[in-house]
C-alpha positions in Angstrom: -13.8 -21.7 17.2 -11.6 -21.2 14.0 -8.3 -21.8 14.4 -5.2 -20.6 12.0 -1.2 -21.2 12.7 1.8 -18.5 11.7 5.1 -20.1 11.9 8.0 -17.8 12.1 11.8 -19.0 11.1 14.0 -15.6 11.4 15.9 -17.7 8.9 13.6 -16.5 6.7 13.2 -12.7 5.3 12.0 -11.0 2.8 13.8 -7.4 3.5 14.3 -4.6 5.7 11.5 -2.6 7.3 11.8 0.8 5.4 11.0 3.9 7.3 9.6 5.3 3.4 6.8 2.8 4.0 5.2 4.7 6.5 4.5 7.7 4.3 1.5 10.2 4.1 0.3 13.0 1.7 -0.8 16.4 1.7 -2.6 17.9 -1.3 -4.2 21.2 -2.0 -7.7 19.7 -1.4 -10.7 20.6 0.4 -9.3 21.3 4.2 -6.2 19.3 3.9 -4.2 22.2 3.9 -6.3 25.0 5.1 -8.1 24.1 8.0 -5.7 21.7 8.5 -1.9 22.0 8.6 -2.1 25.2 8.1 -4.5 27.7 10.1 -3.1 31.3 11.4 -5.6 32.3 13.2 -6.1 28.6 15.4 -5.0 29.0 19.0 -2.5 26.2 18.2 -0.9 27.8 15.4 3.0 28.7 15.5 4.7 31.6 14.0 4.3 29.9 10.4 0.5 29.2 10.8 0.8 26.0 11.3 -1.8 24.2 13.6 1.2 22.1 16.1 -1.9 20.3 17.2 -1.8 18.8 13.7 1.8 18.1 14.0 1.7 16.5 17.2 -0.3 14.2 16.0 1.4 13.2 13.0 4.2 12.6 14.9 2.2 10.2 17.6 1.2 8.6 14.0 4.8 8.0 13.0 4.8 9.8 9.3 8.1 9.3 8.2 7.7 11.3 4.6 5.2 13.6 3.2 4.4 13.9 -0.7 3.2 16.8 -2.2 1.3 19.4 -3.6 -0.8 16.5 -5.4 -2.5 14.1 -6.4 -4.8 15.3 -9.1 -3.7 19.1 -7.7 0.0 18.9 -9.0 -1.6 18.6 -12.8 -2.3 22.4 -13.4 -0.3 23.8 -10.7 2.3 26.5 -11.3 4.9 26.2 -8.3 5.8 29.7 -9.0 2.1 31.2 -7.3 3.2 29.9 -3.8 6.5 31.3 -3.2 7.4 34.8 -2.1 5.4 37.7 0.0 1.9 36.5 0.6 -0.1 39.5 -0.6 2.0 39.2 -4.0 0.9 35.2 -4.4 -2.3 35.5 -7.2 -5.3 33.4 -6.5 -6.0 30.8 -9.2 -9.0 28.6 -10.1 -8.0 24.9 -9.2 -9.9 22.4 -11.7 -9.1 19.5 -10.3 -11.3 20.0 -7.5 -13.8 23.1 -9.1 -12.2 24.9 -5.6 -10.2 28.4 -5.9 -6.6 28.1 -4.6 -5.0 31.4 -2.4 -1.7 30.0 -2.7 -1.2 31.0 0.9 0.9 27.7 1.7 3.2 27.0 -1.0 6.9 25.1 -1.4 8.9 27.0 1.0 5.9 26.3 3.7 5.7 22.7 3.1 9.5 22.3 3.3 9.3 24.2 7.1 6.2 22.2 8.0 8.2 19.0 7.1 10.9 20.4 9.0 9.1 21.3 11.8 7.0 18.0 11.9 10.0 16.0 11.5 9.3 14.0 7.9 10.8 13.7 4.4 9.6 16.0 1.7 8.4 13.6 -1.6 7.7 16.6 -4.1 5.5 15.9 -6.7 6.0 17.8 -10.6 3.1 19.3 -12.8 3.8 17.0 -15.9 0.0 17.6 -17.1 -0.1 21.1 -18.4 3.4 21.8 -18.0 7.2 19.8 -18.4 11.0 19.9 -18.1 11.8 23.5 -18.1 9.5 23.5 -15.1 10.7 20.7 -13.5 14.0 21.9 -13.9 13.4 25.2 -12.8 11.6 23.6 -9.8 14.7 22.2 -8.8 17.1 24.5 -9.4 15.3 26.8 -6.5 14.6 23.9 -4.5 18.5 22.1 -4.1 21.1 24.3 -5.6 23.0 26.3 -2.6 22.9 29.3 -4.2 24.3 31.6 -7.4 21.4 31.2 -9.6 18.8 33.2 -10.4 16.2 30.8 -8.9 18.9 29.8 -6.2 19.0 33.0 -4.7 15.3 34.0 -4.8 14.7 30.5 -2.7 17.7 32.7 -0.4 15.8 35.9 -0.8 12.4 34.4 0.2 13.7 33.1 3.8 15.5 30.0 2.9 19.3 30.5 3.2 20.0 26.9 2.6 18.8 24.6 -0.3 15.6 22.3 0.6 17.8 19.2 -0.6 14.4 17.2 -1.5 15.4 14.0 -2.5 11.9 12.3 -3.5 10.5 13.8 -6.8 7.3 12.3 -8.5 7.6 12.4 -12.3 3.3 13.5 -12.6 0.5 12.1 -11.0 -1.8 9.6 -12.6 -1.4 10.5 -16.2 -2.9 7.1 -17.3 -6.7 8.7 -16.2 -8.8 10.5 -18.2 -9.4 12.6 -15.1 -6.1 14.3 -15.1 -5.5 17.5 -16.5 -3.1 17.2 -19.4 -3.9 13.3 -19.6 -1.5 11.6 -21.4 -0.7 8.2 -23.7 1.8 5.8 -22.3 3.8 6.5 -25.4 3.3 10.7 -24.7 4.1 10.5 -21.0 7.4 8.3 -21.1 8.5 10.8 -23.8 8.0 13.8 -21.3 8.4 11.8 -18.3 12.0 10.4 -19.9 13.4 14.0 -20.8 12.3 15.0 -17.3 14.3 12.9 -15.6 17.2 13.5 -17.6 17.2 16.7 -17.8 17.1 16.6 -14.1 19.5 13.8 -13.4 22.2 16.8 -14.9 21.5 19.1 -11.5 21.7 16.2 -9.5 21.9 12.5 -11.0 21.4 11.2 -7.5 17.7 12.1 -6.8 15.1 9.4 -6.6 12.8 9.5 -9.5 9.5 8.3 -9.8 7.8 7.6 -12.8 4.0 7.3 -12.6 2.3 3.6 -12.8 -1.1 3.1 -12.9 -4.2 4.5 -11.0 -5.4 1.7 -10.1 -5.5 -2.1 -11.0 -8.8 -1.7 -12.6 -7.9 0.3 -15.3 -7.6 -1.2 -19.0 -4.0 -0.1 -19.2 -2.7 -1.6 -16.0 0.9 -3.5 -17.1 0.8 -2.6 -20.6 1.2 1.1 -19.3 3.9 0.6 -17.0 5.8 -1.8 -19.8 5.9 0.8 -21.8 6.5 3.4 -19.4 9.5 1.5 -17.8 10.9 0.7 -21.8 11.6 4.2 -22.4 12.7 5.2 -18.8 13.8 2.3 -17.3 17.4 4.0 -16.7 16.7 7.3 -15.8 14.0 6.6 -12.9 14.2 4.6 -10.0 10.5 3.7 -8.8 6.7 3.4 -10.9 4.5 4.6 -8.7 1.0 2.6 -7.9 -2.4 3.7 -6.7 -5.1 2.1 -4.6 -8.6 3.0 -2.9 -11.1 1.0 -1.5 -14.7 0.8 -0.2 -17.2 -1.3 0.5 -19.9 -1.6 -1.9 -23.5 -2.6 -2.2 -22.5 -4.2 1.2 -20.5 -6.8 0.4 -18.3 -6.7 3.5 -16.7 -9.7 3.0 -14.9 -8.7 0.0 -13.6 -5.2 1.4 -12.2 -7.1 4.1 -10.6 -8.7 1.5 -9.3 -6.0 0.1 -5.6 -6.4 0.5 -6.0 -9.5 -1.9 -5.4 -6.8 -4.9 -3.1 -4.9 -3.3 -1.0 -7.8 -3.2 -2.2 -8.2 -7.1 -1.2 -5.2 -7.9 2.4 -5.4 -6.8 2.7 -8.7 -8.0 1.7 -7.6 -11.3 4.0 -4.1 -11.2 7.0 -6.0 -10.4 6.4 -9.1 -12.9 6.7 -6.1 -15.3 9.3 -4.5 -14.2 11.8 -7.7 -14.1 10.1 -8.3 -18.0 11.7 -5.0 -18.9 14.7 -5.7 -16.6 15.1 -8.7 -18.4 14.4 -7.4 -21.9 17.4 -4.7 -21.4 19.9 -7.2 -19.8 20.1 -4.5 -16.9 21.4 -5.1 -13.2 19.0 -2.5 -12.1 15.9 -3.3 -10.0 12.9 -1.1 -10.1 10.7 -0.2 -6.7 7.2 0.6 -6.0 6.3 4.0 -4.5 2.9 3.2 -3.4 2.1 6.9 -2.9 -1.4 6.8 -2.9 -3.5 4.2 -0.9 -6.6 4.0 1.7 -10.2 3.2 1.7 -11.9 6.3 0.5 -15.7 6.4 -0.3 -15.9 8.1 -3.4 -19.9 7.9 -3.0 -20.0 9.7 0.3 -22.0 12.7 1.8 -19.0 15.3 1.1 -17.5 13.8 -2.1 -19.6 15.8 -4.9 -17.5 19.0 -6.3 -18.4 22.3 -6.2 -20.1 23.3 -9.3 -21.1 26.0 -12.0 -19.6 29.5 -10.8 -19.0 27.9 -7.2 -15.3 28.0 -6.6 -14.6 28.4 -2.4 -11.7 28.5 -1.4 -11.3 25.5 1.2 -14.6 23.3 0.7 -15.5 20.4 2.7 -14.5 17.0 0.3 -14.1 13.6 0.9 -14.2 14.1 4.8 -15.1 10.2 5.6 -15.5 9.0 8.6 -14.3 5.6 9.4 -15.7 2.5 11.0 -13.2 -0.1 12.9 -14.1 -2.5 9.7 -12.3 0.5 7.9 -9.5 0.3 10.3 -9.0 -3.1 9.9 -9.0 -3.0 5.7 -6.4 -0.2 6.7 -4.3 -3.2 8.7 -4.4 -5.4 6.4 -3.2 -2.9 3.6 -0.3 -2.6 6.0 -0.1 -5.8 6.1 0.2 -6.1 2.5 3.0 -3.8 2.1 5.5 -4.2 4.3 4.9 -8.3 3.0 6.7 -6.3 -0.3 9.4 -4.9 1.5 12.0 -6.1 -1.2 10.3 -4.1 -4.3 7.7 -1.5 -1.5 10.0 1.4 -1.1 8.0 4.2 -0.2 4.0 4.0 0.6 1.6 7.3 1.7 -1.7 6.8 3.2 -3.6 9.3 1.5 -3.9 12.0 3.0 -2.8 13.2 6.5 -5.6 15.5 7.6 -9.1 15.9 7.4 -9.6 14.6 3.5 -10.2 10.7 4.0 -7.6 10.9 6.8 -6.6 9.5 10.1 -6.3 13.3 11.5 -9.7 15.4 11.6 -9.8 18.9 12.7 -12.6 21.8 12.7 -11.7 25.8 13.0 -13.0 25.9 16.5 -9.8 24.1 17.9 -11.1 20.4 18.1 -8.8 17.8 16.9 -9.4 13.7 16.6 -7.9 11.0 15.9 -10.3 8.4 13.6 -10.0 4.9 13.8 -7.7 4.2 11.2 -5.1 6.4 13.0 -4.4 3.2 15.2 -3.2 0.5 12.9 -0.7 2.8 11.2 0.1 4.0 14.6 0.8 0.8 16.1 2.7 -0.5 13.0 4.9 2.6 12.5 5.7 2.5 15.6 6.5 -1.3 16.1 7.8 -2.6 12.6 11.5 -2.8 13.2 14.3 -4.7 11.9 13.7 -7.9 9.0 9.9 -8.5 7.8 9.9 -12.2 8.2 8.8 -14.3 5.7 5.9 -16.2 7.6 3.9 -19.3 6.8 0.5 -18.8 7.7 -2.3 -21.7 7.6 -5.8 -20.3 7.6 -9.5 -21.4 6.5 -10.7 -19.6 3.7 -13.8 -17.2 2.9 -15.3 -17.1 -0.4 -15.5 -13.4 -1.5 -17.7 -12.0 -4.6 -14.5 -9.8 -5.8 -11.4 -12.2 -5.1 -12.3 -15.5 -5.0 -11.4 -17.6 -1.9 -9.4 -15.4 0.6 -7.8 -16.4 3.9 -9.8 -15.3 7.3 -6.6 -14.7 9.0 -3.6 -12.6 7.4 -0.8 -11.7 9.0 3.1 -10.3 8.9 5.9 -10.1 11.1 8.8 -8.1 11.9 12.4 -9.5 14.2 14.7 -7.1 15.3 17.3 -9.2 16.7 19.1 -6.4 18.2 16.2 -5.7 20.9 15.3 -9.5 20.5 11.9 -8.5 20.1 9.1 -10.3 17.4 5.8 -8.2 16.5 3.2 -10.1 14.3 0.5 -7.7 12.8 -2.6 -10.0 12.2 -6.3 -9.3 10.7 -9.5 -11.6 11.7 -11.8 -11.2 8.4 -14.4 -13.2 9.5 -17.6 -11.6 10.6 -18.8 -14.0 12.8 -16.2 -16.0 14.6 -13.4 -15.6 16.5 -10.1 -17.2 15.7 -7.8 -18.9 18.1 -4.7 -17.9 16.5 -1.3 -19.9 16.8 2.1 -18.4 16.5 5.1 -21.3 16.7 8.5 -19.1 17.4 10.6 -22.2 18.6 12.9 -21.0 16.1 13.2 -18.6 18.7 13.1 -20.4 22.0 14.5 -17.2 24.2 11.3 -15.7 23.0 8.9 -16.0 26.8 7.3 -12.4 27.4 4.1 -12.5 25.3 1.7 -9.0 25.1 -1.0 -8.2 22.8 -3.8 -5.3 21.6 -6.8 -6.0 19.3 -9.0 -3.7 18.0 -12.4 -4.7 17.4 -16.1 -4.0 17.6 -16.4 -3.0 21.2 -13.2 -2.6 21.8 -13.8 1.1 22.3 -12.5 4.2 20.2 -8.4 2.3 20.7 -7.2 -1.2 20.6 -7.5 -3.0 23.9 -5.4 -5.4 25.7 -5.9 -8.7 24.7 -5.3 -10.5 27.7 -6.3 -14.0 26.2 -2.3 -14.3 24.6 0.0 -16.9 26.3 3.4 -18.5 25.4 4.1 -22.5 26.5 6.0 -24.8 24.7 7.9 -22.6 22.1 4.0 -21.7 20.7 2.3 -18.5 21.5 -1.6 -18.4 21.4 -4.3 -15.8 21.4 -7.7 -15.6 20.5 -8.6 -12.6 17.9 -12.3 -11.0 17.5 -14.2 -11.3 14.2 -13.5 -8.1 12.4 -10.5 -7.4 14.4 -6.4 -5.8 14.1 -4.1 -7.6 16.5 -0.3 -7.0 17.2 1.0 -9.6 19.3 4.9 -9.0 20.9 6.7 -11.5 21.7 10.2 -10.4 23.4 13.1 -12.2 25.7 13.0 -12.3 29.3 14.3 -8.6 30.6 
């Protein structure tokens, strides 16, 4: 048997656990929002339309802030279309996803289903085809109590008191040639720049984020966000980064292996970010919003668009369906941010319902939970207090995409008020189990020892892993191949 050893020191931390990190998304895609949050006619829905189903589940998953509209949507949207009296809202032909849009869910709905589901609006701005009169505009009847024109229309559609959104998202992914209105680094920290100025004089203490790159393959990555961050580096106070992953031509072994460029990725954004910190001689520090992240396969039986003079209203796209090996990428990308909790200040697993999401539901009524529901779940739910700054000795794998990577990797989170210690572990090897070693005598109260893995046959949920035990200031338990563990280590009661 393999054998690996985490050694904790609550001396040691790397930052707070942030609520923001536990984000999620809703775009105007496929049956994200129709058929999914929102669906008059279900049995489940409330006066708004809103499936509570949905909701309840979202708030079993421990969503702590929803972005929206978009994602690739926000890039040719016109706010206006999805306010006011819904036989005035005009129907318009949505090219990011060849789908027609009803505009039957617009901004005032999303701010009462966030209200309603009890999570933070992160509002995203159409900087593709439009820019600052917009985005001004935008806020204006989004925050401002009343006694302006868009003010009181926001009071005059059913909304008394301002939304107060605090999260805005300068774009989405301007760096790709898939994005309506695609932009130049030099174009988009122009308009992104004047944006957030011209919005900082409404309310200067919003939290801006300026788009980073789509993805730490593209030819731009760094150079765009140097650039980005040179022209804006006072006016915003995140870059934004974006991740998917797969596994392809089965190479298991590196998809398992995918948090290995998350962490890559940040490493790299916030290398840049201190450059141009540096550069300007400014005491500022710049975040990451990782707003977009999840294995998605972009090859899949419901990912081809609509085509020709096709253009339904709702379409079934990018409805995966996940494995426990996808749950387990999913735990380690968890893993992976809260490890950045310093410079991670916001994170959304895209998306919350039925498009490559944790959340599936169909028109009859049923509702689901897929596997990857349970690491988020579990970590939402259990990350409290400092992330610790563990050591962790493992054997190593060699992977075709990364290079060597460690079987086992692992975080962990002390809350010293409840006295309680959660470690969040991954098994990447295939074939062996690990006997897994946690030393917490720098915690020698620490006796009551519990934990869950989730694994091949471990059923649809993580299972009690009744193999943990605690002697001599070291706690042991063996983890499956292919496996999520949280192990919780608490003082006596």
């Amino acid at each position: 048997m393999l054998t690996a050893l985490v050694t904790i020191d609550p001396s040691y931390t790397i930052g707070p656990v942030r609520r923001r990190t536990f984000g999620s998304f809703i775009e105007h895609i496929g049956r994200c929002i129709y058929g999914g949050v929102y669906q008059p006619d279900h049995p489940r829905a409330d006066a708004d339309g809103f499936r509570t189903d949905v909701i309840d589940l979202a708030k079993e998953l421990g969503v702590s802030v929803v972005r929206y509209p978009g994602g690739n949507f926000v890039s040719g949207y016109r706010w206006e279309d999805g306010i006011g009296p819904r036989d005035g809202r005009p129907a318009r032909l949505d090219l990011a996803w060849h789908s027609t849009e009803p505009n039957l869910f617009g901004l005032d709905e999303f701010v009462r289903w966030a209200q309603v589901a009890g999570v933070e609006p992160m509002m995203a701005i159409n900087l593709g085809t439009r820019g600052v009169q917009e985005a001004v505009d935008l806020l204006e009847y989004c925050n401002i109590s009343g006694g302006t024109k868009l003010s009181d229309l926001r009071r005059r559609n059913g909304a008394p008191e301002p939304h107060n959104i605090k999260l805005w998202c300068l774009g989405n992914e301007m760096d790709g040639e898939w994005q309506i209105g695609h932009k130049t680094a030099e174009e988009y920290a122009r308009l992104a720049t004047e944006t957030a100025r011209a919005m900082r004089m409404i309310d200067p203490d919003l939290l801006l984020v300026a788009c980073g790159s789509s993805n730490s393959k593209m030819a731009t990555f760094g150079e765009w966000e140097r650039v980005i961050l040179e022209e804006a580096y006072d006016l915003v106070d995140m870059v934004s980064a974006h991740a998917y992953y797969y596994e392809q031509d089965g190479d298991i072994g590196s998809f398992l292996a995918s948090s290995v460029d998350m962490d890559h990725m940040i490493d790299t954004v916030v290398a840049t970010a201190d450059l141009v910190k540096d550069h300007k001689g400014s005491p500022k520090q710049i975040g990451i919003s990782f707003d977009e992240w999840n294995v998605w396969y972009q090859t899949g039986p419901t990912a081809a668009l609509p085509t020709g003079d096709n253009w339904p209203v709702a379409p079934r796209l990018n409805e995966d369906r996940y494995s426990i090996t996808d749950a387990v990428v999913v735990g380690s990308l968890l893993i992976s941010l809260l490890r950045h909790t310093d410079r991670v200040e916001a994170a959304c697993l895209a998306q919350l319902v039925n498009v490559i999401a944790p959340i599936v539901t169909e028109p009859d009524g049923r509702i689901w939970r897929q596997t990857t529901f349970h690491p988020f779940a579990q970590t939402s739910g259990l990350a409290r207090g400092e992330v610790l700054n563990i050591q962790i000795a493992s054997p190593l794998y060699q992977t075709r995409q990364y290079g060597d990577a460690p079987i086992v990797d692992a975080t962990a989170t002390w809350d010293a008020e409840t006295g309680s210690l959660v470690v969040f572990a991954v098994n990447r090897s295939q074939s062996q189990p690990v006997d897994l070693a946690i030393d917490v005598r720098s915690l020698p109260h620490l006796i009551q020892a519990g934990a869950t893995s989730f694994a091949e046959g471990s059923q649809t949920t993580p299972q009690t892993n009744d193999t943990v035990r605690i002697a001599d200031g070291t706690a042991h338990v063996i983890i499956p191949p292919v496996s999520w563990n949280v192990v919780t280590i608490r003082r006596e009661r």
